[in-house]
Residue, then its C-alpha position, 0 to 999 in steps of 0.5 A: x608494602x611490595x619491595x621494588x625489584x632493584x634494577x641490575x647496573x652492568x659496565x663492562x669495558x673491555x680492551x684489547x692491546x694489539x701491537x700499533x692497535x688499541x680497541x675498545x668496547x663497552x657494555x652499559x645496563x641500566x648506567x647513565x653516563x655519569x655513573x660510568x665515568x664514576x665507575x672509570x674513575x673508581x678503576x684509576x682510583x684503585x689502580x694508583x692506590x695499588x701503584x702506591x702500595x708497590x703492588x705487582x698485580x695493579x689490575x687484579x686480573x683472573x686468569x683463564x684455565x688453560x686447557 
């Protein structure tokens, strides 16, 4: 019996915050629509529970080295 190749699920959702000025941008493979609100409300979900523990770095973000 052959394993079926499970397909990648990419959602990137990028936000750049500029003074008077907010884009947004988004990536999907292979996610439906549904799946994506489900991923957005898993990020809230994340960043309430951080907000709730009292946490400084809510958005868990990797810095760039700097070179």
């Amino acid at each position: 019996m052959a394993k079926m190749a499970e397909e990648q699920k990419v959602f990137l959702l990028r936000v750049d915050v500029m003074t008077n000025n907010i884009q947004t941008s988004m990536k999907t493979q292979n996610v439906s629509p549904q799946e994506a609100i489900g991923f957005l409300e898993m990020a809230k979900d994340q960043i309430l529970d951080n907000l709730k523990q009292g946490r400084k770095d809510i958005f868990q973000a990797f810095k760039k080295d700097e070179g």
